[in-house]
C-alpha positions in Angstrom: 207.0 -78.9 23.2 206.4 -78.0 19.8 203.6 -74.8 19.5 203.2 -74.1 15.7 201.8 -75.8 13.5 204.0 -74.5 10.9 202.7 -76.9 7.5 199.1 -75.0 8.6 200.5 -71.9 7.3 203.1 -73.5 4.5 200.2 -75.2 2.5 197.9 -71.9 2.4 198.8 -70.3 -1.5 199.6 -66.9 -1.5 197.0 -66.7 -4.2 194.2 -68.4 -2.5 195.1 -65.7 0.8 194.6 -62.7 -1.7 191.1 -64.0 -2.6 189.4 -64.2 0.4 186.6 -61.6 1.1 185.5 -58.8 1.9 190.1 -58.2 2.2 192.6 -61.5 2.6 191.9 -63.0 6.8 192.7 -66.4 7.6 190.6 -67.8 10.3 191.4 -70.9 11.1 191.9 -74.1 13.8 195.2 -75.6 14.1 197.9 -72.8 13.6 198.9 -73.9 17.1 199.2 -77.8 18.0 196.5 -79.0 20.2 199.0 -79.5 22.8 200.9 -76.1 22.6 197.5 -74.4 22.8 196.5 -76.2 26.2 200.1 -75.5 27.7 199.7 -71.6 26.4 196.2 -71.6 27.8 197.1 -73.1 31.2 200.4 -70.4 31.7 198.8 -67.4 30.4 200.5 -64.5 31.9 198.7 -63.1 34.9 196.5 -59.8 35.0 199.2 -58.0 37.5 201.6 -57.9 35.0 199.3 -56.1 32.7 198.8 -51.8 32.0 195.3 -50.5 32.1 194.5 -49.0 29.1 191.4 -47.3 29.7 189.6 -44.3 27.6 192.6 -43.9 25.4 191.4 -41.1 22.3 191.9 -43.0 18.9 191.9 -41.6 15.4 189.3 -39.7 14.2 187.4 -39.5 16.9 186.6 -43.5 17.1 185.7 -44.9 20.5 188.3 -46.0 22.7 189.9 -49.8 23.0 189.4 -50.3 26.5 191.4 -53.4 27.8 194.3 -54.8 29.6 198.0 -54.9 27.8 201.1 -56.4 28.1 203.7 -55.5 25.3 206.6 -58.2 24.8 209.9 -56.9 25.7 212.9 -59.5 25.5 213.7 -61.0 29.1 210.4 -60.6 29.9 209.5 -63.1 33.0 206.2 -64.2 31.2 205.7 -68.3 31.9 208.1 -70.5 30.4 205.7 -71.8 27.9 205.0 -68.7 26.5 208.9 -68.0 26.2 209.5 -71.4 23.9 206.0 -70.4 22.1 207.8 -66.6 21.2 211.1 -68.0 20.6 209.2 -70.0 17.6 207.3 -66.7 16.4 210.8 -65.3 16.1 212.1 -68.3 14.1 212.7 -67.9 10.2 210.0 -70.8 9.5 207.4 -68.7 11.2 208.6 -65.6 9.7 209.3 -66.0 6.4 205.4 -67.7 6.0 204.0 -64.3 7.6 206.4 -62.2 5.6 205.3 -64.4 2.3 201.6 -64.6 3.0 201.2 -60.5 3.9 203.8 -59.5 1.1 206.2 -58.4 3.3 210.1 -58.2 2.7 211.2 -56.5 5.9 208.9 -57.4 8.2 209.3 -56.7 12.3 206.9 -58.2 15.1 205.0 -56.6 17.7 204.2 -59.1 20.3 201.6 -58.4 22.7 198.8 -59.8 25.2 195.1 -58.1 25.3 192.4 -59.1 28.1 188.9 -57.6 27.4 186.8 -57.3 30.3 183.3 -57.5 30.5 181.6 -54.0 29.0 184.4 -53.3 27.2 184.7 -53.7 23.0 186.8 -53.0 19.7 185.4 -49.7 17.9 185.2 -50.7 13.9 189.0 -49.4 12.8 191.9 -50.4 10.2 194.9 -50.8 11.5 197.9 -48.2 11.0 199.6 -47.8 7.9 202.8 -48.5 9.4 201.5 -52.2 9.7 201.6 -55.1 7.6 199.0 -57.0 9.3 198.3 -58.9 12.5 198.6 -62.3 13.6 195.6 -62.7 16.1 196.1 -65.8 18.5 192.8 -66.4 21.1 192.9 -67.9 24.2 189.3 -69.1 25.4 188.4 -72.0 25.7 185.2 -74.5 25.7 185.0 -75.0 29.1 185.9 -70.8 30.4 183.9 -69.2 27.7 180.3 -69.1 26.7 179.9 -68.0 22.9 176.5 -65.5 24.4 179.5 -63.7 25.8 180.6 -62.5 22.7 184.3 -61.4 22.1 184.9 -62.5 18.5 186.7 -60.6 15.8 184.3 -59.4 13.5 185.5 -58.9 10.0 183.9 -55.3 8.4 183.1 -55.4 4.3 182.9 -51.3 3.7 182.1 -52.7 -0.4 185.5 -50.6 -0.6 183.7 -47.2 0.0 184.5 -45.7 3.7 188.0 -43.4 4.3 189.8 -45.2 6.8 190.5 -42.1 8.8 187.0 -42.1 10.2 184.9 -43.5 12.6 182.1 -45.9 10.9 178.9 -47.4 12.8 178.2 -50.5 11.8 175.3 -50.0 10.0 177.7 -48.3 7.6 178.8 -51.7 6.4 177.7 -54.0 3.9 178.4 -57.3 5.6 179.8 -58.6 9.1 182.2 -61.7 9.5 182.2 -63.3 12.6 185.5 -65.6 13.0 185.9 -68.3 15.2 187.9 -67.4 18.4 186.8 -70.4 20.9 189.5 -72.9 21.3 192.0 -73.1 18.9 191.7 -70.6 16.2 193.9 -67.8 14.9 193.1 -65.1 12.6 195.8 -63.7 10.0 194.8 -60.3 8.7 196.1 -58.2 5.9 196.4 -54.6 6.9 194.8 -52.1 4.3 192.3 -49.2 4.1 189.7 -51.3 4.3 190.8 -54.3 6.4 187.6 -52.8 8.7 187.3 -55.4 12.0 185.9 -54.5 15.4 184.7 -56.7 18.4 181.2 -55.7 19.9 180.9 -54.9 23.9 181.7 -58.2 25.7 178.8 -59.1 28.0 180.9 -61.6 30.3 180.6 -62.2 33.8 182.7 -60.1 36.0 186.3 -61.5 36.6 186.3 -63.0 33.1 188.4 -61.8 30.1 188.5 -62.1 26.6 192.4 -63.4 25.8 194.0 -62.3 22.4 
């Protein structure tokens, strides 16, 4: 089984990333094959295997990400698809288009699982410093999620004014992106002071979860 879709990635310019607005996010179907999406999406790791993280104080004073998490460790016993799909995130193909695309010439991967239950949401925030970027891979489909339900990334333009050490409402922003995270989409986001994204309170039926 083959999972990436790596030419997806190889055939976006460097140039053409950088331009995008209001900061450089690739949201985009295909990243993953149509059939290394459906075997991911039918082996998904299962909710006892997962911390609660609940209430958690962020940075300066923004409102908590309540969710589930599971952070990769190696040897992990997630499903076997999921081990092939990893193995191919830790290839050099895969990582030397992340590394080119971000800017990156040392470039280290954090691998982990987040299910958002219904209430819950993303405050507005930029992600650390220490961080490159993120490669955000969803995993809900047609047929398990309505779009009423919410639970996409939204992408923030701040017009470049807001310290990233705060805690914004998002009135305070000039524009709101909404990508595309039903079915197969990714999102490949650039990490700087203003990379602002957030997902609003998820309004879900019980039991369900948004999968990133």
């Amino acid at each position: 089984m083959k999972y990436l879709d790596i030419d997806v990635l190889r055939n976006l310019k460097r140039e053409d990333f950088l331009k995008i607005k209001p900061y450089p996010y690739y949201n985009r179907e295909g990243v993953l094959t149509e059939s290394g999406f459906q075997d991911l999406l039918a082996n998904m790791p299962p909710l006892d295997m997962f911390e609660q993280k609940f209430g958690y104080e962020r940075r300066a004073g923004q409102a908590p990400h309540d969710r589930y998490s599971l952070e990769y460790e190696p040897g992990m016993p997630v499903p076997q698809p999921w081990q092939e799909f990893i193995a191919e995130l830790r290839s050099d193909a895969y990582r030397d288009e992340v590394a080119r695309l971000l800017g990156a010439k040392k470039i280290e991967f954090r691998m982990h699982w987040h299910y958002t239950p219904a209430g819950a949401d993303v405050s507005p925030h930029c992600d650390a410093r220490r961080e490159h970027g993120s490669h955000l891979f969803y995993f809900n489909s047609e047929q398990d999620w309505d779009p009423a339900w919410g639970g996409s990334t939204l992408v923030l333009d701040d017009g470049g004014r807001l310290d990233y050490n705060s805690a914004p409402d998002y009135d305070e922003f000039d524009a709101i992106h909404e990508c595309q995270s039903i079915g197969n989409y990714s999102s490949l986001m650039l990490r700087t002071d203003h990379a602002w994204h957030a997902v609003r309170a998820i309004d879900c039926p019980e039991g369900r979860l948004r999968r990133v």
